[in-house]
N, C-alpha and C positions, 0 to 999 in steps of 0.2 A: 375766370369762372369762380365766382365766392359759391363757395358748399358749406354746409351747415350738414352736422351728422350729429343725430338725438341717439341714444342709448339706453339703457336702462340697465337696473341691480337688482338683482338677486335679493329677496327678504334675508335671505343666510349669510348675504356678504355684507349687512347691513352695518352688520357688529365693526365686524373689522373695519371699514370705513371711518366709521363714527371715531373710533381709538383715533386710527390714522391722521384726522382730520382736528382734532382737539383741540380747542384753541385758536384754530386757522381759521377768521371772520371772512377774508376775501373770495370772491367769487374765482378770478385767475388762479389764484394760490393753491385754493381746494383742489382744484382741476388739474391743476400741473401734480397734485399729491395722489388724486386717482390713476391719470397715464401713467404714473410712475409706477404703479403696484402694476399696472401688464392685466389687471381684469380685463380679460373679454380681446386681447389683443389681436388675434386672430382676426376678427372682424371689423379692427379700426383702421382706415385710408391712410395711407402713406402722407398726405399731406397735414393731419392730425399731429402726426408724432414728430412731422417734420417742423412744426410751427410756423405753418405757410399765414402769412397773415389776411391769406382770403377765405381759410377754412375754419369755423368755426364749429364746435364741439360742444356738446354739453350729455347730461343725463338726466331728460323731462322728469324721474318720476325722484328724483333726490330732492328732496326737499331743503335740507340744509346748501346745499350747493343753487339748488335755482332761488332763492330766499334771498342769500347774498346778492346776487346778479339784481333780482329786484329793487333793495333797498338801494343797492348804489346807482340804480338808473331809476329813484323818484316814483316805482311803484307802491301802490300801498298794501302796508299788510296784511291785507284779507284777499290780496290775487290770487285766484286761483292756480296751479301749476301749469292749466292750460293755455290761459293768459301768459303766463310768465313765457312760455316757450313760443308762445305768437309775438310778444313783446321782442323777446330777443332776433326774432326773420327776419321781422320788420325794422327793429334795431341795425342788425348784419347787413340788409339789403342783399339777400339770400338769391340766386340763380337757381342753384339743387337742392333739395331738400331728399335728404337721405334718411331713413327714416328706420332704428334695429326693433324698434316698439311698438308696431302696427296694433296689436292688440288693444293699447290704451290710447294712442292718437292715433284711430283709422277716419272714413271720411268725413263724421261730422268735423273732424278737427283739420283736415286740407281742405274741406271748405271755406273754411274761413280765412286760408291763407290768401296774403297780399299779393295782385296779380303781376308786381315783380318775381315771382318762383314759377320758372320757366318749367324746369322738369320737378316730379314728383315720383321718387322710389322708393320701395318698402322691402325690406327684407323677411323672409318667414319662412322659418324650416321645420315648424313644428305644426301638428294637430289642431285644430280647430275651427270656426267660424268666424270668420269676420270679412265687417265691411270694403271691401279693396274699390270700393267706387272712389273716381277721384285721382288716384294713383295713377301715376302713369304707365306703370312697371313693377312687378311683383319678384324680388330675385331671391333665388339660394342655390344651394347644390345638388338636391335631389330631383332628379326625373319624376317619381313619382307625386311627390309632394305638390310639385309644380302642377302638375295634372287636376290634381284637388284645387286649388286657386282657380285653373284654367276652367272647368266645369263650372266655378260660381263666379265664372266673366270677367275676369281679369286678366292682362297679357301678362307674359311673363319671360322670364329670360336665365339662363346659367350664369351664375356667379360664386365665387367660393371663398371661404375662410383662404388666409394666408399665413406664412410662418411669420413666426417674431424672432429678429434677429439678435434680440436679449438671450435666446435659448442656445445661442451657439458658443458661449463660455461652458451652458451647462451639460451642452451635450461633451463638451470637451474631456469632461469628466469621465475616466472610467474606471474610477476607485467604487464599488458600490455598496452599501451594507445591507439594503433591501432587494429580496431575491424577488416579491413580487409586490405589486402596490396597486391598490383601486383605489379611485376616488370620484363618487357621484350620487346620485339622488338614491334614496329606500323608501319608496312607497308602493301604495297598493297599483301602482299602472309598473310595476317591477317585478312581477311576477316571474318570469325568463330570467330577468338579472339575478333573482334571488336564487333558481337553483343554479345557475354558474357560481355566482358567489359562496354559495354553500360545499359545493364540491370542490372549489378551488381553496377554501377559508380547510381544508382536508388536508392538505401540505403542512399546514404550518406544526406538526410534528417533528418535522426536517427540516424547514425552510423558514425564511423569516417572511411575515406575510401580513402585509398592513391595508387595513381598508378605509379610506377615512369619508364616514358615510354623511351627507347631508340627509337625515333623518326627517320619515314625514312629524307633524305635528301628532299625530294620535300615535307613533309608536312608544315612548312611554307608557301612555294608559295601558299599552300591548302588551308591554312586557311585565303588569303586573300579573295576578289572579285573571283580572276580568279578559285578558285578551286569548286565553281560551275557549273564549267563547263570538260566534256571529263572526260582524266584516272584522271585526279587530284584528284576528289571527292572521288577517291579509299584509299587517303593516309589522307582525311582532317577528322580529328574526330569532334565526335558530342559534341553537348555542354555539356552536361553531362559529359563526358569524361576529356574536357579540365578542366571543374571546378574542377576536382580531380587530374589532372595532375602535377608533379614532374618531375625534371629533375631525370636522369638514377644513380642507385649506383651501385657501381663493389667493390670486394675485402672486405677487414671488414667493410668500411662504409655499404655495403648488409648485413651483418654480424650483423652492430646495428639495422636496422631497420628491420630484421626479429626477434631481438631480442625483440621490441616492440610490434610485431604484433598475436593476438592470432589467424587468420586464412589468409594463401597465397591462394590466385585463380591461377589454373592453367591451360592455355588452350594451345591447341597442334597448331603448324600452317596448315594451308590450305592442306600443300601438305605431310603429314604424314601422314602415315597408317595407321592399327588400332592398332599398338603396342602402351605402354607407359609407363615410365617410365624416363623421360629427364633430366638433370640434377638439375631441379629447384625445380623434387621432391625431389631429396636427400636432397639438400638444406634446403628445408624448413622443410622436415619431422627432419631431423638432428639439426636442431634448436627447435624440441617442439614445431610448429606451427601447428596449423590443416591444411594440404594439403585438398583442395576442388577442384578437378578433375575433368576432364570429359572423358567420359566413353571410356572406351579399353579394353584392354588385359594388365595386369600389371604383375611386378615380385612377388611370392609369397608374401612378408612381406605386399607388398599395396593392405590391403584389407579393403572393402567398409564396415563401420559401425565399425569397430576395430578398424583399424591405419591410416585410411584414409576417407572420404565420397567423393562420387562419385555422378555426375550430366550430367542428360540427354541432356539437350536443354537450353539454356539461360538464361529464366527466373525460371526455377527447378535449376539453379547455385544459382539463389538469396535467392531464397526460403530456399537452404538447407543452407547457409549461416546463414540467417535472424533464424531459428529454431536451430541452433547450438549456439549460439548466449546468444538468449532466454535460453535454458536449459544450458548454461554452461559447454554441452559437451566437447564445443571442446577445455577444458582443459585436460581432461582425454584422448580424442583421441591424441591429442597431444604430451602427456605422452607415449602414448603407439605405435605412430609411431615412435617415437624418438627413444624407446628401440629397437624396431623392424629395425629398420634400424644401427642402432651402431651395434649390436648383426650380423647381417645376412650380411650387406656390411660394413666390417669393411677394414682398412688401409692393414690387416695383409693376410685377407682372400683374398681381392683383390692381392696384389703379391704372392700369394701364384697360384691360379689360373693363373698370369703370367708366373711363372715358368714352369706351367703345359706346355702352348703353347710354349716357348721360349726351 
């Protein structure tokens, strides 16, 4: 079975990348320097990291990295990105086309794949519209999400993030210096996140308490004069907030500083269902961190009082925090989200489950 799995980066993780990669002209090389930082690992096929030489990898919307792969196969340089990643199928001689990007290659772009790509899946756990004609298979984790696809004609199937087993040095860890840590998006679709984060940024009187926010584009403008005023105030955070405020980590540096942290907050955004379960909790549960949630419908292993604690309303975020804290739990729960997650979403079972659909 040769698989081809496309992915894509974050604007925010652009920076770091770029540093990363400095100097490094080759296509392999690049590539081997991105799986090595662990972006996005949760969502990459066990035969990716395994260097199966029938799976091939890339990230359609990197431009420095699909560039390189160009020049060195004879493309010229005004290909466009989409070209470049039909080049490389076709190049592969591709079976599955796996696909984390649907947004930016939905069906005008598996139309024009070559009718050696037998299956065609798309993964998408977020909000929005888009074309799923063409796809074979629409997968993620949420029940309700999946419902949204299914409604605009698309088949779809459960599939889920899995643990990285990079994280089990760090969960190993129980020396900690950060008592609580967030780290995720501040924009105006954050509305709910913000007043958790605000009532929980309340601690840091006592506690040591880091947020490290990937910030919309207009909260600057927010935080001068003008953003008390109109939609501004939507994106300007509270002072509370900003005193706990860090710039954004992606890849191992997330890596170290979950590795300090004995409890992650985790809040869902605005326009999410009641499902949960998002990438941030594998992450941290997979790190030996106390996950502190707010209330949904989870995957078996995330459960409230065992492998995870769970909180209703904003300042019940602080509270169970502040009492976990106190007693020391959330070593022990930490411990046993960690098992619970390596055990139940592991690298293996994960493509194992792909195989099922594929």
């Amino acid at each position: 079975m040769r698989l081809f799995q496309n992915s894509g980066i974050s604007p925010s993780y652009r920076t770091r990348l770029a540093g990363l990669v400095a100097g490094i002209r080759g296509f392999d090389q690049q590539k081997e320097v991105f799986l090595n930082d662990r972006y996005g690992a949760a969502h990459i096929l066990l035969p990716v990291y395994a260097g199966n030489p029938e799976a091939f990898f890339t990230n359609g919307d990197d431009e420095s990295l699909q560039r390189a792969w160009a020049l060195e196969h004879g493309l010229g340089e005004h290909a466009s990105l989409a070209d470049i990643l039909l080049a490389q199928i076709e190049h592969h001689k591709t079976d599955i086309f796996y696909n984390l990007d649907p947004f930016r290659y939905d069906a005008s772009f598996v139309r024009r794949l070559p009718a050696h790509v037998k299956r065609k899946i798309a993964w998408r756990a977020a909000p929005g519209k888009i074309d799923f004609s063409g796809y074979d298979l629409v997968v993620c984790n949420f029940p309700s999400m999946r419902k949204i696809w299914e409604e605009q004609g698309a088949r779809t199937a459960h599939f889920f993030p899995a643990h990285d087993p990079e994280l089990d040095t760090v969960a190993a860890n129980r020396d900690r210096d950060i008592d609580v840590l967030f780290f995720g998006g501040y924009s105006r679709h954050h509305q709910r996140r913000r007043q958790i984060l605000e009532a929980v940024a309340g601690l840091s009187s006592r506690r040591r308490v880091v947020f490290h926010l990937d910030l919309s584009r207009y909260t600057p403008l927010a935080e001068t004069p003008l953003g008390w005023f109109g939609p501004l105030r939507m994106v300007r955070r509270p002072s509370a907030i900003r005193a706990v405020s860090a710039p954004p980590v992606f890849g191992r540096a997330m890596y170290e500083q979950l590795g300090r942290a004995k409890i992650v907050v985790n809040a869902s955004i605005d326009m999410a269902g009641p499902d949960r379960g998002n990438m941030r909790c594998f992450e941290a549960m997979g790190a030996g961190t106390l996950l502190v949630s707010d209330s949904g419908i989870y995957p078996a292993p995330m459960r409230d009082g065992e492998t995870i604690a769970v909180y209703e309303h904003p300042h019940d975020a602080a509270e169970k925090i502040e009492s976990q804290l106190d007693a020391g739990s959330w070593d022990e729960i930490g411990r046993a989200g960690h098992r619970a997650i390596r055990e139940e979403f592991s690298k293996q079972r994960q493509f194992e489950r792909f195989l099922e659909l594929a």
